[in-house]
C-alpha positions as CSV (number, residue, x, y, z in Angstrom):
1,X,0.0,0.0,0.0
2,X,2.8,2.5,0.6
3,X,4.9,1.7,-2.4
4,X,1.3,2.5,-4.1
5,X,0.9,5.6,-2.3
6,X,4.3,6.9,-3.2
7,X,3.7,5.9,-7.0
8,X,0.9,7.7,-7.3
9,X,2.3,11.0,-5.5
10,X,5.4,10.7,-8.2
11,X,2.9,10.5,-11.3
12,X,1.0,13.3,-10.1
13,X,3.9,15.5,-9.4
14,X,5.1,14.6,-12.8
15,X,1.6,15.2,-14.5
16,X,1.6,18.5,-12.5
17,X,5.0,19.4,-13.8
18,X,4.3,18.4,-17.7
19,X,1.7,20.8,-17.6
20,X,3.1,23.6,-16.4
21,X,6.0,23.3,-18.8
22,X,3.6,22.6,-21.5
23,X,2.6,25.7,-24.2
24,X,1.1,26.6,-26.4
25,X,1.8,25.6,-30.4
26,X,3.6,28.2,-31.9
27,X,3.1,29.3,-35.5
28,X,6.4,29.3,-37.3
29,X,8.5,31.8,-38.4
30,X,7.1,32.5,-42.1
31,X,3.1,32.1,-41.0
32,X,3.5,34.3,-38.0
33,X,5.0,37.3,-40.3
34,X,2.2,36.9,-42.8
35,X,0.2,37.2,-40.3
36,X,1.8,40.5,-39.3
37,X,1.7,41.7,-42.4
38,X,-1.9,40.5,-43.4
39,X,-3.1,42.3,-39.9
40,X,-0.9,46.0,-40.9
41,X,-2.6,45.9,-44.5
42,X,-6.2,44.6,-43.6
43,X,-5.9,47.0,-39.6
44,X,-3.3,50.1,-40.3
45,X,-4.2,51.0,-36.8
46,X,-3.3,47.8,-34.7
47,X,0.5,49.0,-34.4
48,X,0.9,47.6,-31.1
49,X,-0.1,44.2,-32.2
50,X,1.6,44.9,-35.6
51,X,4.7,45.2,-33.5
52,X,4.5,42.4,-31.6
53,X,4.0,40.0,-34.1
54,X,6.8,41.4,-35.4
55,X,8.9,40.6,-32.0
56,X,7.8,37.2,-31.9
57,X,8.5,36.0,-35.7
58,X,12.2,37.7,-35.0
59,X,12.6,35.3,-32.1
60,X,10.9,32.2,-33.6
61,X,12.9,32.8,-36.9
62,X,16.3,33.4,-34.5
63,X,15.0,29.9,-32.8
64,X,14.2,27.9,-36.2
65,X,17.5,29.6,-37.9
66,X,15.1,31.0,-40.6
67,X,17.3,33.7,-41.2
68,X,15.6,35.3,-44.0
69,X,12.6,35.5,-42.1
70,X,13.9,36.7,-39.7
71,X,15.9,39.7,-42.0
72,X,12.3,40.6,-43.2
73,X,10.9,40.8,-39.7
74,X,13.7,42.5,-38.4
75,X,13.4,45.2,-41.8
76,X,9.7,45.6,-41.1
77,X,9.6,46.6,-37.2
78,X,12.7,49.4,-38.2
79,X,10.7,51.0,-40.2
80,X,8.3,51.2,-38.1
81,X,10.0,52.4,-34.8
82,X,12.2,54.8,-37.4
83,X,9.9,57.8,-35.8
84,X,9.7,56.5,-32.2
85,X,13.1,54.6,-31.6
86,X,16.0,55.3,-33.6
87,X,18.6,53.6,-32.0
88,X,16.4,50.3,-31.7
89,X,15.5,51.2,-35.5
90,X,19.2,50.9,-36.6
91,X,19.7,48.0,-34.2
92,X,17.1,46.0,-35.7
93,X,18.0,47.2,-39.4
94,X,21.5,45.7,-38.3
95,X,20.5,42.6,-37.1
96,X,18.8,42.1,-40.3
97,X,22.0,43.0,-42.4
98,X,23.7,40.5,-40.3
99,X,20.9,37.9,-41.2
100,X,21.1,38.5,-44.8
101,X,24.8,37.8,-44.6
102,X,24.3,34.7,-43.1
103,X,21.6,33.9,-45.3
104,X,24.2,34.6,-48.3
105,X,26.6,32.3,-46.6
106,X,24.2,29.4,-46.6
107,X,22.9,29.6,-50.2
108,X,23.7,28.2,-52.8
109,X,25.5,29.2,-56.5
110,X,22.6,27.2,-58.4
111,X,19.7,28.5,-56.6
112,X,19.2,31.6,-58.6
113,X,15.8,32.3,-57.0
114,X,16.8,32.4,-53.8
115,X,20.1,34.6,-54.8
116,X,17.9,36.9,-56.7
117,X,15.2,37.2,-53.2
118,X,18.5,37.8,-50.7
119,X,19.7,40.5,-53.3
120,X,16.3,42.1,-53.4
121,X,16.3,41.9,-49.4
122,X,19.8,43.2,-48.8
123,X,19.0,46.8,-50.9
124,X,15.8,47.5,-48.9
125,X,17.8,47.1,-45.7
126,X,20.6,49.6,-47.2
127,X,17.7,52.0,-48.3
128,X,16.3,51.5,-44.4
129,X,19.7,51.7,-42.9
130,X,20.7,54.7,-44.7
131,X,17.5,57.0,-44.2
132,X,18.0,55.9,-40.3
133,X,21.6,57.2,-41.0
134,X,20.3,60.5,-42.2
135,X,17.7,61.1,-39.8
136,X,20.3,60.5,-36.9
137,X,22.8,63.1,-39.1
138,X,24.8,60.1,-39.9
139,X,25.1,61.8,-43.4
140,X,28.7,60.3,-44.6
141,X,27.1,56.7,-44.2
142,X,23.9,57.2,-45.8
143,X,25.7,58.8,-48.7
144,X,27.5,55.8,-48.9
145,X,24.7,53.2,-48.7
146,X,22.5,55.2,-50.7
147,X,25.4,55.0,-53.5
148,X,25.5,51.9,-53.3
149,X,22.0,51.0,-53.8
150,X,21.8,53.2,-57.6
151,X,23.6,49.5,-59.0
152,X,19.7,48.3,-57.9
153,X,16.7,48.7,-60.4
154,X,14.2,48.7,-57.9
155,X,15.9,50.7,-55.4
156,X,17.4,53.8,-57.8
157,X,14.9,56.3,-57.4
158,X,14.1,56.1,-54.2
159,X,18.1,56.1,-53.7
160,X,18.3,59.4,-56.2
161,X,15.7,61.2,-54.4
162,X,17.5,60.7,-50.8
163,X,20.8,61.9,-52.7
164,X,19.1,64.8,-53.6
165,X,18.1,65.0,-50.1
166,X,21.2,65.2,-48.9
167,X,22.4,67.9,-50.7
168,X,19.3,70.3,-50.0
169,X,20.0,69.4,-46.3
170,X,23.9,70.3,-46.7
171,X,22.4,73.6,-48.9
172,X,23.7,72.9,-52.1
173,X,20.2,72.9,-53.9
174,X,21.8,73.4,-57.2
175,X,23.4,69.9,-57.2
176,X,20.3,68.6,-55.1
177,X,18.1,69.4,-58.7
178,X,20.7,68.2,-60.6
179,X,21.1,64.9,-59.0
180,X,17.0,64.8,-58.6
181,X,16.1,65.6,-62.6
182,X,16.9,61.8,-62.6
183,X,14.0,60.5,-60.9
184,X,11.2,59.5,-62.8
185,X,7.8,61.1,-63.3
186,X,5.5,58.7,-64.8
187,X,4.8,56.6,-61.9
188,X,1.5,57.3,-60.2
189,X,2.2,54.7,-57.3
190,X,2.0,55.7,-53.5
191,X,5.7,54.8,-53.4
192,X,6.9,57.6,-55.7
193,X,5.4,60.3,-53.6
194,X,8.5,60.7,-51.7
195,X,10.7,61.1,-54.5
196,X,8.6,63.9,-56.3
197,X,8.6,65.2,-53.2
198,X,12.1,65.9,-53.0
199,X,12.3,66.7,-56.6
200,X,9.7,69.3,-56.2
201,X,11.6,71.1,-53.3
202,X,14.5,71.0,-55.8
203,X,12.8,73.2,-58.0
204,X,11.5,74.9,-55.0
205,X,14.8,75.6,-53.3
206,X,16.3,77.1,-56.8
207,X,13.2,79.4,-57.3
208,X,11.8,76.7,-60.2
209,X,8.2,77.7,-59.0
210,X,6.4,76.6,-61.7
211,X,8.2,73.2,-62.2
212,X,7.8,72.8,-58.1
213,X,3.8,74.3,-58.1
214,X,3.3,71.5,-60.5
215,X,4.4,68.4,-58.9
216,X,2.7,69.8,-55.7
217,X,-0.6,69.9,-57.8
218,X,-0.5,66.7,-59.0
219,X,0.6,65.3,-55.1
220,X,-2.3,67.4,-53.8
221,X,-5.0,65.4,-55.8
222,X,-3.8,62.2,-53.5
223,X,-6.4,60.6,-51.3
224,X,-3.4,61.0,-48.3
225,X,-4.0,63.5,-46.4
226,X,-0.9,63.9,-45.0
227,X,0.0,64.1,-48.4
228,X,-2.5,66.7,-49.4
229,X,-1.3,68.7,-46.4
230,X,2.3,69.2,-47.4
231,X,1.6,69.8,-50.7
232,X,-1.0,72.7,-50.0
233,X,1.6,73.8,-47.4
234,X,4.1,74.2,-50.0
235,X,1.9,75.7,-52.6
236,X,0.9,78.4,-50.1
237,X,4.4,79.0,-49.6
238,X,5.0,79.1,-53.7
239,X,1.7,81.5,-53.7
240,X,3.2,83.8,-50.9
241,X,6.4,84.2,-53.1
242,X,4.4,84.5,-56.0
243,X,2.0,87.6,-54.0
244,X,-0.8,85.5,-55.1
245,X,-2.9,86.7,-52.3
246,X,-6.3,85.9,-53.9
247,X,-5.5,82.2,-53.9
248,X,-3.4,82.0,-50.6
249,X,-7.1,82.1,-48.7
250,X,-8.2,78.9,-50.1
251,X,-4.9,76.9,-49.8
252,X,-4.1,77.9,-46.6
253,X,-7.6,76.6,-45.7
254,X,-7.4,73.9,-47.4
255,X,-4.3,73.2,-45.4
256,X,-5.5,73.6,-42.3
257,X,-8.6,71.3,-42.9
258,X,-6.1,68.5,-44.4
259,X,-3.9,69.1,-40.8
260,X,-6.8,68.8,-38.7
261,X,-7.6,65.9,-40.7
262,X,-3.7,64.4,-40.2
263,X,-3.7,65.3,-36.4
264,X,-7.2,63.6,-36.0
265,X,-6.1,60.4,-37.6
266,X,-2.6,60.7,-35.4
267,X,-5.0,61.3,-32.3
268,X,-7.0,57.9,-33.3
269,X,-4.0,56.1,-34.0
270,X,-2.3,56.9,-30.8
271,X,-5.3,56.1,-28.6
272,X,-5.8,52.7,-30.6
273,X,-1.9,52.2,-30.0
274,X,-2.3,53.3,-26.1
275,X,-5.3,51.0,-25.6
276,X,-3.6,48.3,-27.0
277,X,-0.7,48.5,-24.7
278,X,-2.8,48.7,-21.7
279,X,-4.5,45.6,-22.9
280,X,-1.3,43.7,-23.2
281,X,-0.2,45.0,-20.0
282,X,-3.4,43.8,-18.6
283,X,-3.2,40.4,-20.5
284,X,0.9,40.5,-19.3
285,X,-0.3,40.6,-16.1
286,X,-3.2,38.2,-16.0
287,X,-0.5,35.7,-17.3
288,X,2.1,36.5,-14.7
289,X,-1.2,36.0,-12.1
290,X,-1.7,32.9,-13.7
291,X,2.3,31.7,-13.8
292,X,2.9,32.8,-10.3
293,X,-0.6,30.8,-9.4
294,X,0.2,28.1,-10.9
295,X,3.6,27.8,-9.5
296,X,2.2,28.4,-5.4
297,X,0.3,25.5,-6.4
298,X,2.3,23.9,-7.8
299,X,4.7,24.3,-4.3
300,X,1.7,23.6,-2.5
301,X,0.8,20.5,-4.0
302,X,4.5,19.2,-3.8
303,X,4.5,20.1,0.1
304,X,1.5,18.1,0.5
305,X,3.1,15.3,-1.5
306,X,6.1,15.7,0.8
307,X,4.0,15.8,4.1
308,X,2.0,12.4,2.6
309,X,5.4,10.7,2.2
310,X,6.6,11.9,5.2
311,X,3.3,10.9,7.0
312,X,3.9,6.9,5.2
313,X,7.2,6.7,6.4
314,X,6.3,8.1,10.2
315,X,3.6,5.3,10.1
316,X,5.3,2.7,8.6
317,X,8.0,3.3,11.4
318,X,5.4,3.3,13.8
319,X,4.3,0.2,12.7
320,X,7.5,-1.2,12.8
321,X,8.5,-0.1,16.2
322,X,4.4,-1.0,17.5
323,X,5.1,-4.7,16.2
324,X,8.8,-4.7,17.8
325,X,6.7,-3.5,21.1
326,X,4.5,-6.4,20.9
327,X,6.5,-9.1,19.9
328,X,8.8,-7.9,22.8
329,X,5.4,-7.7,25.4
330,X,4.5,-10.9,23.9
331,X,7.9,-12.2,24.6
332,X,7.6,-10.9,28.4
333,X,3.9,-12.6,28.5
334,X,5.8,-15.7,27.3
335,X,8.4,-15.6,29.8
336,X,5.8,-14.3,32.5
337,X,3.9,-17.7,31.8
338,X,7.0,-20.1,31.3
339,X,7.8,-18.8,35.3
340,X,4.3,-18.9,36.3
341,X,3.9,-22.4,35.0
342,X,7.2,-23.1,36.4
343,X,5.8,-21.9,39.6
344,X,2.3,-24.0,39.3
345,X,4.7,-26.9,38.5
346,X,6.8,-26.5,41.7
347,X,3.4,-25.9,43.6
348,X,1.6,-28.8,41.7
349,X,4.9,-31.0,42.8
350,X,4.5,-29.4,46.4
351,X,0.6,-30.8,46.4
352,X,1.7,-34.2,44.7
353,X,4.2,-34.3,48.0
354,X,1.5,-33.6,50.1
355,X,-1.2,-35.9,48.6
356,X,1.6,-38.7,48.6
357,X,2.6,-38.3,52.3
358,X,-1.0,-38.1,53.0
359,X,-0.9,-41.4,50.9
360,X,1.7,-43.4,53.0
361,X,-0.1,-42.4,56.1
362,X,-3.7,-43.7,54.3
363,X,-0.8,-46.7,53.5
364,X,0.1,-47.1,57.5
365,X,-3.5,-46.8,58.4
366,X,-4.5,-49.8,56.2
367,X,-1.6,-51.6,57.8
368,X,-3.3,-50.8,60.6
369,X,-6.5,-52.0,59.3
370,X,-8.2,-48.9,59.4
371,X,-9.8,-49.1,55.6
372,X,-12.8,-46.5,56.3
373,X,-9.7,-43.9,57.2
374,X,-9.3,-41.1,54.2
375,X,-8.3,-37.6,53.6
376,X,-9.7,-35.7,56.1
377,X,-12.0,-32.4,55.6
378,X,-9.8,-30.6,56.7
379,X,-7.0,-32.2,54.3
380,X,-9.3,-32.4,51.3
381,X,-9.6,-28.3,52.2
382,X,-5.9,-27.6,52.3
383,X,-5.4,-29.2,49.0
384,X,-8.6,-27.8,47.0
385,X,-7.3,-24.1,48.4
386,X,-3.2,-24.9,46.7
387,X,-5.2,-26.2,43.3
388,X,-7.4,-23.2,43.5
389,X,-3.8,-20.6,44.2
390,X,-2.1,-22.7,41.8
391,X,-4.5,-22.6,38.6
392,X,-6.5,-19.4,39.4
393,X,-9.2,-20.3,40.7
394,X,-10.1,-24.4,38.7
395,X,-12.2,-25.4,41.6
396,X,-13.8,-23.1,42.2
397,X,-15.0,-22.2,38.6
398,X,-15.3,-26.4,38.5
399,X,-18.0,-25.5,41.7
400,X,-19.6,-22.6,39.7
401,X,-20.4,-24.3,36.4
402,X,-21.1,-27.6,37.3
403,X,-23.0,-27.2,41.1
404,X,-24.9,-30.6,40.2
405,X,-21.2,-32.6,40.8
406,X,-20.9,-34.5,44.1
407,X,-18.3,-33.9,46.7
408,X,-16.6,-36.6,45.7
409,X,-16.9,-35.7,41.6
410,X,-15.5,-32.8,42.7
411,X,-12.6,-34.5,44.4
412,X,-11.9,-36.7,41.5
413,X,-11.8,-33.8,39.3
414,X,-9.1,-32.1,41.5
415,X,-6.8,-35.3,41.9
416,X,-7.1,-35.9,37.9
417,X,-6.5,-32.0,37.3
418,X,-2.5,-32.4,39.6
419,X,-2.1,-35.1,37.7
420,X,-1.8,-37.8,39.5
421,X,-1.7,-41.4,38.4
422,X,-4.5,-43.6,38.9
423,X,-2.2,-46.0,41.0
424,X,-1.9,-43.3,43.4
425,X,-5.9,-42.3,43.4
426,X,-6.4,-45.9,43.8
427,X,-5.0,-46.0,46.7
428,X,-6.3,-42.6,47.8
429,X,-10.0,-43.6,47.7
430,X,-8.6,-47.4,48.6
431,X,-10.3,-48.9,45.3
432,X,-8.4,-50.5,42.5
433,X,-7.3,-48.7,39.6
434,X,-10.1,-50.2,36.8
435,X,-12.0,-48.6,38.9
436,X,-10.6,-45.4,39.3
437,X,-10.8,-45.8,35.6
438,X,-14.5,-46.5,35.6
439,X,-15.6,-43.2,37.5
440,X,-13.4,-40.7,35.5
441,X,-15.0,-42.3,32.1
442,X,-18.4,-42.4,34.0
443,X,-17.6,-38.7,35.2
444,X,-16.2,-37.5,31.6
445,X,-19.6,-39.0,30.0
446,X,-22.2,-38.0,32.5
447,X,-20.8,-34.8,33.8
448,X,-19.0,-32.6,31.0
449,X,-20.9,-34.4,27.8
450,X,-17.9,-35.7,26.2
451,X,-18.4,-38.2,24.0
452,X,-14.9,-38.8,22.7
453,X,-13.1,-42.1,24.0
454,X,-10.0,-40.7,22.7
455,X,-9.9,-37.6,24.6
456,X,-9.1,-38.2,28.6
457,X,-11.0,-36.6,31.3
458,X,-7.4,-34.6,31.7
459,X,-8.1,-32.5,28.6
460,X,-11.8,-31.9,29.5
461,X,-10.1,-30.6,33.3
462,X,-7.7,-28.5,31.3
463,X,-10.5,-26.4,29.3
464,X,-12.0,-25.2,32.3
């Protein structure tokens, strides 16, 4: 029973253990930054949950080795602390240069594709690393990066327009024009409106108002209103250098209604990104509620598991030391009897002594022809008050449960319980020994019911 007790306290511990070391499934690395990116396209506003599922692809994808993956995550969640965090920014847009490089390192000659995806990769990270450079004032190394992203199709005009950048920043708007006449114009995409932008404060900064109050036209007829805001900003600028003071009214209105509208959507956009901090804080600490729970009962369980154990062993040592006790009192009872039977033996041998002597004098008497002479009353009292001290009490309980026996079934009874022979209650009662005999099987029959011819009238004597 104990070794069951203690199994079962083991397999629940162990059950108790499993499942708090037991998570969730994750999703891995690739599915949990579509699911990033499928959440920031389908809910623009969910930036805090944008972000983290941003966190947790980097560290699944660091965990699986995915190191592209990873890159992508780590490109994605620069950009978009570039305004908040600029020093995690360029750490993260680091880490993911370093993944690329390790990505390079593991592919490849043949696979073309994959080449073709970690050169595609690697120039958005420059382009990410470089405009970090510049907003930090990092110019030498965004200059650099941004050079060295003009070798790239995809990447050129953006990489133009931020050398064009540059130089307006530095003041040299001449060369800032001449670097930005090679962006091109013909794309209508959300993604050139940066580098019109730049191209348009080109023309701007070398007072080419009419180049620059057409690009900000075309920019203001964007659904962005962001968008629509700086270019109305500008064009009131262009309309103030111009002294067009009939039109400045309505742009300068029109600006203000597309910055209220900007401010409004930053206000939203904030308050969704504030509530859902608070809710992961909340959720944070509903799990660390849970953990810490978990883990008190956890400790409480394993104390009581303890305690039980301990309780088994205390019993079982009890036990043990109980039995020792008894076999030990058992042992004393034992030797308490042997001596007490040694002592009814030694009394039993003193009564045999006594009944014997009384027996040669019953011997000189029939010498002397005097055959009525027995043991007195007074004699047959001595020796019924030693059988009574020496076997607690046989007469008189021989008296109590059987009042019908005669004196002298009662005398028989004590003669046979010391153990004497017939030969010597023969000559006791001065009759011979058949029928000393006769009156203990008549006695045996009659008196206790026993039936047995095997069983002497000594055993009957003994159960009483």
């Amino acid at each position: 029973m104990k070794k069951a007790l203690l199994t079962y306290c083991f397999l629940a511990l162990t059950a108790i253990f499993a499942a708090c070391e037991t998570r969730d499934a994750q999703l891995s690395p690739a599915a949990c930054l579509a699911a990033a990116e499928q959440l920031h396209q389908t809910s623009p506003d969910s930036v805090k949950a944008y972000e983290d599922l941003l966190r947790t692809t980097i560290r699944e994808a660091e965990t699986a080795k995915d190191q592209m993956t990873g890159a992508r995550a780590c490109l994605l969640l620069s950009a978009q602390l570039q305004w908040t965090d600029e020093h995690e920014a360029i750490a993260l847009a680091e880490q993911a240069q370093e993944a690329v490089k390790r990505a390079e390192n593991e592919a490849t000659t043949k696979n073309v594709k994959s080449a073709d995806e970690i050169a595609k990769l690697s120039y958005a990270i420059k382009l990410t690393l470089a405009g970090l450079y510049e907003q930090t004032g990092d110019n030498t190394r965004a200059r650099s990066l941004y050079n060295l992203c003009l070798s790239d199709s995809a990447s050129h005009q953006i990489a133009v327009s931020r050398l064009a950048n540059l130089s307006l920043v530095e003041g040299d708007a001449m060369e800032a024009l001449r670097i930005a006449r090679e962006i091109n114009m013909k794309g209508t995409d959300s993604t050139d409106i940066e580098p019109r932008f730049i191209l348009a404060n080109c023309y701007l900064q070398c007072d080419s108002l009419a180049q620059a109050r057409a690009i900000y036209e075309d920019l203001r007829r964007l659904p962005n209103a962001k968008t629509q805001y700086i270019a109305e900003r500008h064009l009131a600028e262009i309309a103030i250098m111009e002294s067009d003071l009939e039109g400045l009214p309505v742009l300068l209105d029109s600006a203000f209604a597309s910055a209220e509208a900007v401010f409004f959507a930053a206000l939203q956009q904030k308050d969704v990104y504030f509530r859902a901090t608070l809710e992961q804080e909340r959720k944070a600490e509903r799990m660390a509620y849970r953990q810490k729970l978990s883990q008190w009962m956890l400790i409480g369980i394993s104390v009581v598991a303890m305690m039980t154990v301990a309780f088994l062993i205390m019993l079982s040592r009890h036990r043990r030391m109980m039995h020792q006790q008894r076999l030990q009192a058992e042992l004393r009872e034992r030797e308490l009897m042997e001596e007490r039977l040694l002592q009814q033996g030694q009394k039993i041998q003193l009564l045999q002594h006594f009944i014997l002597e009384k027996n040669e004098v019953l011997r000189r008497l029939r010498e002397e022809g005097d055959r009525k002479k027995q043991l007195s009353a007074r004699e047959w009292l001595d020796v019924e008050q030693l059988l009574d001290s020496t076997t607690s009490g046989f007469v008189t309980r021989l008296r109590t449960r059987h009042p019908e026996f005669s004196e002298e079934d009662i005398q028989l009874c004590m003669l046979t319980r010391m153990k004497l022979t017939n030969q010597v209650i023969a000559s006791i009662y001065l009759i011979t020994v058949s029928a000393v005999k006769h009156r203990k099987l008549k006695l045996k029959k009659d008196g206790f019911g026993e039936t047995d011819p095997e069983r002497p009238l000594d055993d009957v004597l003994l159960t009483i």
